[in-house]
VOBA-1610 file (N, C-alpha, C; in pm, whole numbers, padded with zeros to 5 digits, always signed):
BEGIN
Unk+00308+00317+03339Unk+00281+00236+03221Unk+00190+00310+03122Unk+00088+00407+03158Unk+00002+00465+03077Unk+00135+00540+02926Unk+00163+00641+03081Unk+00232+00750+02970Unk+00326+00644+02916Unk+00381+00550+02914Unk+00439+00483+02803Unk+00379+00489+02705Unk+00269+00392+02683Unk+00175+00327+02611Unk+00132+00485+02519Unk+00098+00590+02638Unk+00067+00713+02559Unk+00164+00794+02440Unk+00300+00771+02499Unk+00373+00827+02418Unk+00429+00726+02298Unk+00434+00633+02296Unk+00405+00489+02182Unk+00350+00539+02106Unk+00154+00532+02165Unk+00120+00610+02040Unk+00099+00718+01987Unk+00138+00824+02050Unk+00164+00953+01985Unk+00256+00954+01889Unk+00376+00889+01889Unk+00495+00850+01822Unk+00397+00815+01658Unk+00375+00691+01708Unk+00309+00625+01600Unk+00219+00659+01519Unk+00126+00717+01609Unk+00040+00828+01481Unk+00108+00901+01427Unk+00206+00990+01458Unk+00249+01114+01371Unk+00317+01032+01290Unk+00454+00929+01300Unk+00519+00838+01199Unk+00415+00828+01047Unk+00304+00707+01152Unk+00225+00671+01022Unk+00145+00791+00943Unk+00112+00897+01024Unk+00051+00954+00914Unk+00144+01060+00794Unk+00249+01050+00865Unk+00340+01114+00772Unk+00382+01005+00675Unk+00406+00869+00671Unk+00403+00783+00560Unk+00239+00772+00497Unk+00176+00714+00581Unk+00003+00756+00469Unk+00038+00916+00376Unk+00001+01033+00424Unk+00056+01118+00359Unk+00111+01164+00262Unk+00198+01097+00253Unk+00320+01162+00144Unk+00309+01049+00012Unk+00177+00932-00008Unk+00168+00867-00118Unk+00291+00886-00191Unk+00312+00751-00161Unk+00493+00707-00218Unk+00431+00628-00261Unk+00308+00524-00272Unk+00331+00422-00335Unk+00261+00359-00253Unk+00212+00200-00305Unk+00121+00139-00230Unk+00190+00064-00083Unk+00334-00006-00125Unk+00396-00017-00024Unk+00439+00090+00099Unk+00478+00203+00113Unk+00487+00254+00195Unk+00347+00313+00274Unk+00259+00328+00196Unk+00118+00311+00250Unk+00091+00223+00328Unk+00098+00073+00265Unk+00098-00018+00427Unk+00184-00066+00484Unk+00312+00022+00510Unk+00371+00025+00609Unk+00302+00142+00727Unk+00254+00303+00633Unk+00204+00377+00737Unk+00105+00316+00809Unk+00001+00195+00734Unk-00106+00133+00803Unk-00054+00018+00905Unk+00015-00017+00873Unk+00121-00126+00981Unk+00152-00035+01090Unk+00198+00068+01093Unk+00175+00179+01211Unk+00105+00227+01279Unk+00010+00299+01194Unk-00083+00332+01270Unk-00168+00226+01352Unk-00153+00083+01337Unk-00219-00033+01403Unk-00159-00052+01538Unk-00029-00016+01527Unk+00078-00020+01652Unk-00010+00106+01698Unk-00008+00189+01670Unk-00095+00343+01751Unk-00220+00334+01827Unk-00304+00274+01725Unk-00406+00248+01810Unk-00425+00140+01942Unk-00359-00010+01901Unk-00325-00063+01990Unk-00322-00021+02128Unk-00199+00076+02093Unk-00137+00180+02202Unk-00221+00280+02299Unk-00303+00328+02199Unk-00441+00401+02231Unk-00500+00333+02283Unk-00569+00228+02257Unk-00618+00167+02313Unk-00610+00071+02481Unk-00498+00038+02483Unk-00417-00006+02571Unk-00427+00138+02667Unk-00391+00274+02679Unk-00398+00371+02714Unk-00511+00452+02813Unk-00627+00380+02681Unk-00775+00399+02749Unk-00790+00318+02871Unk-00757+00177+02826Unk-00748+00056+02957Unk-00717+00128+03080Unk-00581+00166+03020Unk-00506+00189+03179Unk-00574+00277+03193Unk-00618+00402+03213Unk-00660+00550+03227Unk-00812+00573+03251Unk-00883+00409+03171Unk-01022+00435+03236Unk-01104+00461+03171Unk-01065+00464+03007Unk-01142+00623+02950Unk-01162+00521+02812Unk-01341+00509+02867Unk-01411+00430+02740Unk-01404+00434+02600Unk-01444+00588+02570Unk-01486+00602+02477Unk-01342+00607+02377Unk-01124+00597+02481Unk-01059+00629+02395Unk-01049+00451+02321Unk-01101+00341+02397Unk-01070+00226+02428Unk-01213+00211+02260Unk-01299+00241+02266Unk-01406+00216+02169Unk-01339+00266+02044Unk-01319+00365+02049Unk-01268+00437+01913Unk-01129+00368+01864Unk-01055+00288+01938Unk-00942+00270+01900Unk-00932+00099+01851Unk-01019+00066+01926Unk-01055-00073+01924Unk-01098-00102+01762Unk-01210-00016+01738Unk-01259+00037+01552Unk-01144+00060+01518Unk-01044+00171+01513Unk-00997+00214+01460Unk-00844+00082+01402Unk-00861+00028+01506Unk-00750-00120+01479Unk-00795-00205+01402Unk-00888-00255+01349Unk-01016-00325+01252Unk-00980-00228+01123Unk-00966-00113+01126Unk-00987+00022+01022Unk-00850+00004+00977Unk-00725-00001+01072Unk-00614+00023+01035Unk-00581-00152+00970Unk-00624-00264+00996Unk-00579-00389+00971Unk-00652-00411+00879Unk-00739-00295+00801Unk-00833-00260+00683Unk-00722-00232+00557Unk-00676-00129+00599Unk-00588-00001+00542Unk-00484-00143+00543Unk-00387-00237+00597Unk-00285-00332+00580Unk-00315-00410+00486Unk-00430-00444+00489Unk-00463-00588+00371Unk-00473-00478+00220Unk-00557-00379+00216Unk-00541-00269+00113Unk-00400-00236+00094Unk-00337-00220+00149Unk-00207-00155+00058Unk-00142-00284+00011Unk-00107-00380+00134Unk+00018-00443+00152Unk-00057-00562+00069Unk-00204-00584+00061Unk-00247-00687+00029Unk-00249-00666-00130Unk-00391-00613-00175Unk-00482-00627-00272Unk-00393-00496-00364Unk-00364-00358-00360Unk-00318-00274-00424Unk-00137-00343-00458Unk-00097-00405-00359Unk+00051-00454-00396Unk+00054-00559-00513Unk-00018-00611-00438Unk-00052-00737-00598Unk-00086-00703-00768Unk-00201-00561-00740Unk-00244-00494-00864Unk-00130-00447-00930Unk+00013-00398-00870Unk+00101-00339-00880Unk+00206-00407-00911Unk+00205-00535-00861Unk+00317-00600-00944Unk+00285-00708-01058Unk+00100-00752-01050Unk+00079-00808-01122Unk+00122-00710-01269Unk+00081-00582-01273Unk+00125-00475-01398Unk+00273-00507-01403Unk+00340-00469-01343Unk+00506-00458-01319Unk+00550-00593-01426Unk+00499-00718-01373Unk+00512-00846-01424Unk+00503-00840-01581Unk+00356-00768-01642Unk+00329-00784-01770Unk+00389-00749-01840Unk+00451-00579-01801Unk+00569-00520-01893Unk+00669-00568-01887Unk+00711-00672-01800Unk+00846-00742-01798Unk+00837-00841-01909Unk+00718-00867-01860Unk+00701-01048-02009Unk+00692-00993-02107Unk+00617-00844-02106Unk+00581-00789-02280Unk+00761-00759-02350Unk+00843-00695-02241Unk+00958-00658-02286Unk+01006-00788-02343Unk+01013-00901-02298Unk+01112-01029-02322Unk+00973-01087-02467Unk+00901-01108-02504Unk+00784-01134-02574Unk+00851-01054-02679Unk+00805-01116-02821Unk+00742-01027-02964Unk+00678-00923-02948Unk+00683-00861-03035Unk+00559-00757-03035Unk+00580-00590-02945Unk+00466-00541-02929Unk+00469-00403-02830Unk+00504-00434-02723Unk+00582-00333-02662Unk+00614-00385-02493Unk+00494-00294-02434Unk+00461-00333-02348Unk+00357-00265-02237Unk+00420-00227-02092Unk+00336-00080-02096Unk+00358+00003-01972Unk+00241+00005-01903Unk+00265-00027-01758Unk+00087-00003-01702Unk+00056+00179-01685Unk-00075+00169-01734Unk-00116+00302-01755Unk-00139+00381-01618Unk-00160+00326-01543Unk-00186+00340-01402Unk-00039+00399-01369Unk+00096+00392-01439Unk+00200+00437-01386Unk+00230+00585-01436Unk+00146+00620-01519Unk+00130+00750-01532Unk+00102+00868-01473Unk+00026+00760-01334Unk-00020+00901-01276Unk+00083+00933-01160Unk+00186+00841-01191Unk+00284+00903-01070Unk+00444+00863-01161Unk+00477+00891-01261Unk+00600+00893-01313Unk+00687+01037-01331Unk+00815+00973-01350Unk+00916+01134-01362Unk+00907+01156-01523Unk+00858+01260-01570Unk+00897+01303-01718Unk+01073+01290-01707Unk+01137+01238-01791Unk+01261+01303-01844Unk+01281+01365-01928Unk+01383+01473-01956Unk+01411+01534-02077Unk+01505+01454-02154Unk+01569+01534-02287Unk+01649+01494-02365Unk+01732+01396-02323Unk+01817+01469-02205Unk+01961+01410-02149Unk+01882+01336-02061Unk+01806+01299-01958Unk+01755+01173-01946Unk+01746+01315-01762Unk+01763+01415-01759Unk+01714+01483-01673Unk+01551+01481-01603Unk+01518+01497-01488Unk+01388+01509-01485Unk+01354+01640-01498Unk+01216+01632-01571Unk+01115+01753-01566Unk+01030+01804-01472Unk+00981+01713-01440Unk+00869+01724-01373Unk+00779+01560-01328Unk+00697+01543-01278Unk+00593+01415-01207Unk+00450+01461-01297Unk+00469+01355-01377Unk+00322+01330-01383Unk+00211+01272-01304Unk+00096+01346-01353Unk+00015+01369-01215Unk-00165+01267-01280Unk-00097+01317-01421Unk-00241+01224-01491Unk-00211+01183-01610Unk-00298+01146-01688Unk-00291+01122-01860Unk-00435+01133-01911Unk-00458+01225-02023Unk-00616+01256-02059Unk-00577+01164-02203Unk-00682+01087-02208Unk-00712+00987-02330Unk-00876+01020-02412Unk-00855+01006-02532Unk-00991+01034-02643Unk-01040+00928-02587Unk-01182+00987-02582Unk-01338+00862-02528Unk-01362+00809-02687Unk-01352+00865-02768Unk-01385+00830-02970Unk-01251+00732-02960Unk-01153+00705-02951Unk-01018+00629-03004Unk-00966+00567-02903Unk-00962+00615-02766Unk-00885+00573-02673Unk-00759+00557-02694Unk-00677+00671-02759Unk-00592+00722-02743Unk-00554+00822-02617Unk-00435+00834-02620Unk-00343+00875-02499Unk-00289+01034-02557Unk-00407+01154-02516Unk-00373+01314-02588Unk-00251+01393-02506Unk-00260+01391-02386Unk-00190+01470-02317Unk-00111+01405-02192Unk-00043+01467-02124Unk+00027+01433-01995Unk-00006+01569-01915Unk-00068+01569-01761Unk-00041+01700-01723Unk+00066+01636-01603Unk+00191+01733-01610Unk+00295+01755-01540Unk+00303+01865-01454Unk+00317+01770-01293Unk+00372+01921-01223Unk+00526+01897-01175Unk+00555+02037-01150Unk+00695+02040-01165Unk+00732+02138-01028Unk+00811+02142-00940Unk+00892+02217-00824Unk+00761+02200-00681Unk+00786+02308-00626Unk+00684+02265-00522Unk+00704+02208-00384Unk+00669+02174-00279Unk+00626+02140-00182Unk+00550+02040-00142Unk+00563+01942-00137Unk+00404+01852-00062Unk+00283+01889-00153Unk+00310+01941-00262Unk+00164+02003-00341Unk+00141+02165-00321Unk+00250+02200-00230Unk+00245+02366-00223Unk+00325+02460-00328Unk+00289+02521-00454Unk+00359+02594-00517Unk+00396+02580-00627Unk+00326+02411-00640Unk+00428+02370-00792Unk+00334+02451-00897Unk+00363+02396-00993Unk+00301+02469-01151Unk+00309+02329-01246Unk+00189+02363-01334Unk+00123+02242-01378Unk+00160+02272-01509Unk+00185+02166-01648Unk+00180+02203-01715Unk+00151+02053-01807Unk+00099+02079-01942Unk+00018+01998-02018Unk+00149+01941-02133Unk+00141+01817-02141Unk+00268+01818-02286Unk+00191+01692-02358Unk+00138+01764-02466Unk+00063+01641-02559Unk+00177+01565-02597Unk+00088+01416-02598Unk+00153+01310-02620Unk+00281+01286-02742Unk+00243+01362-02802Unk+00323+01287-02938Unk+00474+01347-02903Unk+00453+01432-02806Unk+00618+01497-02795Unk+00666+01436-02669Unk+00603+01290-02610Unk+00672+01223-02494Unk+00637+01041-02539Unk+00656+00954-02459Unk+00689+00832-02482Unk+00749+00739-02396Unk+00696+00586-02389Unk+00752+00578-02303Unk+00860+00456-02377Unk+00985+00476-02228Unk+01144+00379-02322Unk+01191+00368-02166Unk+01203+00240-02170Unk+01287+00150-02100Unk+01176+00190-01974Unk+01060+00159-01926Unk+00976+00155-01812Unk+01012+00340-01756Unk+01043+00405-01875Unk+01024+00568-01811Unk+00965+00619-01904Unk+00895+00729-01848Unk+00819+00844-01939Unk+00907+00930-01974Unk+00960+00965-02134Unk+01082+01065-02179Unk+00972+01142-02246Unk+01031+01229-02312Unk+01045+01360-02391Unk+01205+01420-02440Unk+01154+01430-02578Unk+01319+01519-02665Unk+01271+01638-02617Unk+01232+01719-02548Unk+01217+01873-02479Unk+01341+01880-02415Unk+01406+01974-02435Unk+01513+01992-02286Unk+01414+02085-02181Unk+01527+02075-02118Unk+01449+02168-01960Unk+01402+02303-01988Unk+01442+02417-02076Unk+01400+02559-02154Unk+01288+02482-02247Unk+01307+02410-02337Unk+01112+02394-02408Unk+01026+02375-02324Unk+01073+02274-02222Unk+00958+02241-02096Unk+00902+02342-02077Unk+01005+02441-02020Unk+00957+02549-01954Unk+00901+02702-02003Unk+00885+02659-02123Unk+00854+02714-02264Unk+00701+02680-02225Unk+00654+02565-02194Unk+00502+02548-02244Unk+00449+02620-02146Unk+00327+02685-02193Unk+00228+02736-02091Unk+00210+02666-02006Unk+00166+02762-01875Unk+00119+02687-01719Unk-00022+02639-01757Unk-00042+02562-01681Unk-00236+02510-01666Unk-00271+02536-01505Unk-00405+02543-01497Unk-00476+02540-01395Unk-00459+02377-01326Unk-00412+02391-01178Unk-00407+02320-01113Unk-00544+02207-01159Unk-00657+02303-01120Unk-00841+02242-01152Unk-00922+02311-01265Unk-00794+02336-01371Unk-00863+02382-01527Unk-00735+02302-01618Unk-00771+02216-01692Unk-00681+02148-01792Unk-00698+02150-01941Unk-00843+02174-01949Unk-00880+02208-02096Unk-00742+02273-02143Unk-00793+02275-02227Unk-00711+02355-02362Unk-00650+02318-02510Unk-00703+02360-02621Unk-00611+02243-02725Unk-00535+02307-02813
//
Protein backbone atom coordinates (compact mmCIF):
# COMPACT_ATOMS: atom_id res chain seq x y z
CA UNK A 1 0.00 0.00 0.00
CA UNK A 2 2.91 2.46 0.72
CA UNK A 3 4.56 2.21 -2.70
CA UNK A 4 1.12 2.84 -4.11
CA UNK A 5 0.36 5.84 -2.24
CA UNK A 6 4.24 6.62 -3.08
CA UNK A 7 3.99 6.37 -6.62
CA UNK A 8 0.42 8.47 -6.65
CA UNK A 9 2.36 11.00 -5.44
CA UNK A 10 5.29 11.12 -7.36
CA UNK A 11 2.92 11.05 -10.36
CA UNK A 12 1.20 13.99 -9.00
CA UNK A 13 3.87 16.20 -8.14
CA UNK A 14 5.60 16.06 -11.42
CA UNK A 15 1.85 16.44 -13.32
CA UNK A 16 1.11 19.46 -11.10
CA UNK A 17 4.19 21.09 -11.26
CA UNK A 18 4.43 20.91 -14.85
CA UNK A 19 0.85 22.65 -15.04
CA UNK A 20 1.91 25.34 -12.11
CA UNK A 21 4.90 25.89 -14.42
CA UNK A 22 4.06 26.52 -17.69
CA UNK A 23 1.51 29.69 -16.51
CA UNK A 24 -1.28 29.12 -18.97
CA UNK A 25 -3.48 31.05 -17.10
CA UNK A 26 -5.20 31.23 -13.85
CA UNK A 27 -7.33 28.20 -14.55
CA UNK A 28 -4.85 25.72 -15.33
CA UNK A 29 -2.92 26.94 -12.33
CA UNK A 30 -5.64 25.62 -10.11
CA UNK A 31 -5.95 22.72 -11.66
CA UNK A 32 -1.93 22.21 -11.08
CA UNK A 33 -2.98 23.19 -7.35
CA UNK A 34 -5.93 20.68 -7.40
CA UNK A 35 -2.99 18.25 -7.97
CA UNK A 36 -0.56 18.87 -6.20
CA UNK A 37 -3.26 18.51 -3.11
CA UNK A 38 -3.85 14.91 -4.44
CA UNK A 39 0.26 14.68 -3.98
CA UNK A 40 0.58 15.66 -0.85
CA UNK A 41 -2.33 13.84 0.51
CA UNK A 42 -0.45 10.97 -0.99
CA UNK A 43 2.71 12.04 0.74
CA UNK A 44 1.30 12.26 3.43
CA UNK A 45 -0.65 9.12 3.63
CA UNK A 46 2.96 7.59 2.68
CA UNK A 47 4.63 9.04 5.78
CA UNK A 48 1.65 7.24 7.81
CA UNK A 49 2.33 4.08 6.34
CA UNK A 50 6.28 4.21 6.42
CA UNK A 51 6.53 5.88 9.82
CA UNK A 52 8.29 8.87 8.78
CA UNK A 53 7.18 12.08 10.75
CA UNK A 54 8.66 14.67 9.52
CA UNK A 55 7.27 13.38 5.60
CA UNK A 56 3.63 13.33 7.38
CA UNK A 57 4.38 17.19 8.96
CA UNK A 58 5.56 18.70 5.86
CA UNK A 59 2.84 17.37 3.80
CA UNK A 60 0.11 17.85 6.14
CA UNK A 61 1.32 22.04 5.68
CA UNK A 62 1.89 21.54 2.48
CA UNK A 63 -2.05 20.37 1.85
CA UNK A 64 -3.30 23.72 3.77
CA UNK A 65 -0.53 25.44 1.16
CA UNK A 66 -1.84 23.58 -1.79
CA UNK A 67 -5.87 24.17 -0.78
CA UNK A 68 -4.17 27.84 -0.52
CA UNK A 69 -2.86 27.82 -4.12
CA UNK A 70 -6.94 26.22 -5.13
CA UNK A 71 -8.96 29.01 -3.65
CA UNK A 72 -6.10 31.51 -5.41
CA UNK A 73 -6.32 30.37 -8.78
CA UNK A 74 -9.66 28.63 -9.07
CA UNK A 75 -11.13 31.07 -6.56
CA UNK A 76 -10.17 34.79 -6.24
CA UNK A 77 -7.71 35.20 -9.59
CA UNK A 78 -10.65 33.31 -11.76
CA UNK A 79 -13.18 35.70 -10.76
CA UNK A 80 -10.63 38.84 -11.33
CA UNK A 81 -10.46 37.29 -14.78
CA UNK A 82 -13.73 36.97 -15.81
CA UNK A 83 -15.05 39.74 -13.90
CA UNK A 84 -12.53 41.82 -16.78
CA UNK A 85 -13.63 39.32 -19.56
CA UNK A 86 -17.37 40.40 -18.60
CA UNK A 87 -16.64 44.28 -18.92
CA UNK A 88 -15.23 44.12 -22.42
CA UNK A 89 -18.14 42.09 -23.38
CA UNK A 90 -20.74 44.77 -21.99
CA UNK A 91 -18.31 47.61 -23.23
CA UNK A 92 -18.46 45.82 -26.80
CA UNK A 93 -22.49 45.60 -26.79
CA UNK A 94 -22.63 49.41 -24.87
CA UNK A 95 -22.05 52.99 -26.69
CA UNK A 96 -19.01 54.35 -26.56
CA UNK A 97 -15.12 52.79 -26.27
CA UNK A 98 -15.00 49.14 -25.99
CA UNK A 99 -12.61 48.03 -23.22
CA UNK A 100 -9.76 45.55 -23.07
CA UNK A 101 -8.47 44.45 -19.65
CA UNK A 102 -5.00 45.73 -19.41
CA UNK A 103 -3.90 42.92 -17.41
CA UNK A 104 -4.36 40.93 -20.82
CA UNK A 105 -1.43 42.40 -22.11
CA UNK A 106 0.86 40.77 -20.33
CA UNK A 107 0.08 37.53 -21.86
CA UNK A 108 -1.49 38.19 -25.46
CA UNK A 109 -0.47 37.03 -29.16
CA UNK A 110 0.65 40.18 -31.25
CA UNK A 111 -0.82 39.58 -34.76
CA UNK A 112 0.44 40.83 -37.90
CA UNK A 113 -1.19 42.27 -40.96
CA UNK A 114 -2.78 38.94 -42.19
CA UNK A 115 -3.94 38.23 -38.71
CA UNK A 116 -0.55 35.87 -38.34
CA UNK A 117 1.13 35.73 -34.96
CA UNK A 118 4.24 37.60 -34.06
CA UNK A 119 5.13 37.07 -31.09
CA UNK A 120 3.50 37.04 -26.93
CA UNK A 121 3.44 39.91 -25.21
CA UNK A 122 5.14 39.84 -22.12
CA UNK A 123 4.33 43.55 -20.74
CA UNK A 124 3.05 47.09 -21.61
CA UNK A 125 5.17 50.30 -20.39
CA UNK A 126 2.64 53.27 -19.80
CA UNK A 127 3.64 57.31 -19.14
CA UNK A 128 3.46 58.01 -15.16
CA UNK A 129 2.70 62.14 -16.64
CA UNK A 130 -0.51 60.82 -18.99
CA UNK A 131 -1.04 57.30 -18.37
CA UNK A 132 -0.81 56.48 -21.61
CA UNK A 133 0.05 53.09 -23.12
CA UNK A 134 4.08 53.80 -24.95
CA UNK A 135 5.25 50.48 -25.81
CA UNK A 136 4.59 46.64 -25.97
CA UNK A 137 7.68 44.43 -25.22
CA UNK A 138 7.24 41.21 -27.32
CA UNK A 139 8.94 37.99 -27.15
CA UNK A 140 8.96 35.91 -29.95
CA UNK A 141 10.37 31.88 -30.69
CA UNK A 142 11.99 30.18 -27.84
CA UNK A 143 11.53 27.51 -25.37
CA UNK A 144 9.83 27.62 -21.93
CA UNK A 145 11.69 31.14 -21.83
CA UNK A 146 14.91 29.55 -23.34
CA UNK A 147 16.20 31.50 -26.45
CA UNK A 148 13.50 33.70 -27.39
CA UNK A 149 14.35 37.42 -28.35
CA UNK A 150 12.58 40.37 -27.07
CA UNK A 151 11.54 43.10 -28.89
CA UNK A 152 9.80 46.61 -28.16
CA UNK A 153 6.86 47.89 -30.69
CA UNK A 154 5.58 51.35 -29.59
CA UNK A 155 2.12 51.62 -29.33
CA UNK A 156 0.84 53.64 -32.04
CA UNK A 157 1.93 50.90 -34.58
CA UNK A 158 -0.37 48.12 -32.61
CA UNK A 159 -4.03 48.11 -31.20
CA UNK A 160 -6.34 46.36 -29.94
CA UNK A 161 -9.61 44.79 -32.42
CA UNK A 162 -11.92 42.27 -31.71
CA UNK A 163 -10.35 41.18 -27.92
CA UNK A 164 -6.71 40.75 -29.88
CA UNK A 165 -3.61 42.71 -29.85
CA UNK A 166 -2.85 43.50 -33.91
CA UNK A 167 -0.30 45.40 -35.69
CA UNK A 168 -0.20 46.46 -39.74
CA UNK A 169 3.69 45.13 -39.44
CA UNK A 170 4.00 41.98 -41.41
CA UNK A 171 6.32 39.32 -40.11
CA UNK A 172 9.83 41.08 -42.08
CA UNK A 173 8.98 44.75 -40.26
CA UNK A 174 8.56 42.78 -37.03
CA UNK A 175 11.61 41.39 -37.57
CA UNK A 176 13.06 44.54 -38.75
CA UNK A 177 12.82 46.09 -35.19
CA UNK A 178 15.76 45.93 -33.01
CA UNK A 179 16.21 43.18 -30.27
CA UNK A 180 15.94 44.46 -26.49
CA UNK A 181 17.45 43.18 -23.45
CA UNK A 182 15.58 40.48 -21.90
CA UNK A 183 16.36 42.89 -18.27
CA UNK A 184 17.20 46.24 -20.32
CA UNK A 185 14.00 47.83 -22.07
CA UNK A 186 14.85 51.42 -22.07
CA UNK A 187 15.22 52.90 -25.19
CA UNK A 188 13.31 55.69 -27.20
Amino acid sequence: MDQTASWIATAATIIAACFTASNLGSRITGIGFIIFTIGSIAWFTTGILTGQPALIWTNAVMTLLNLFGVYRWLGRQAKLETGAEKAAEESAAAPGENLFPASSLTASRLLGRGGEPLGNTVDAMLSCQGGTLRYLVVAQGGVAGVGETFRRVDWHYAGVQDGAVKTDMSPADFEALPQIEKDRWTGR
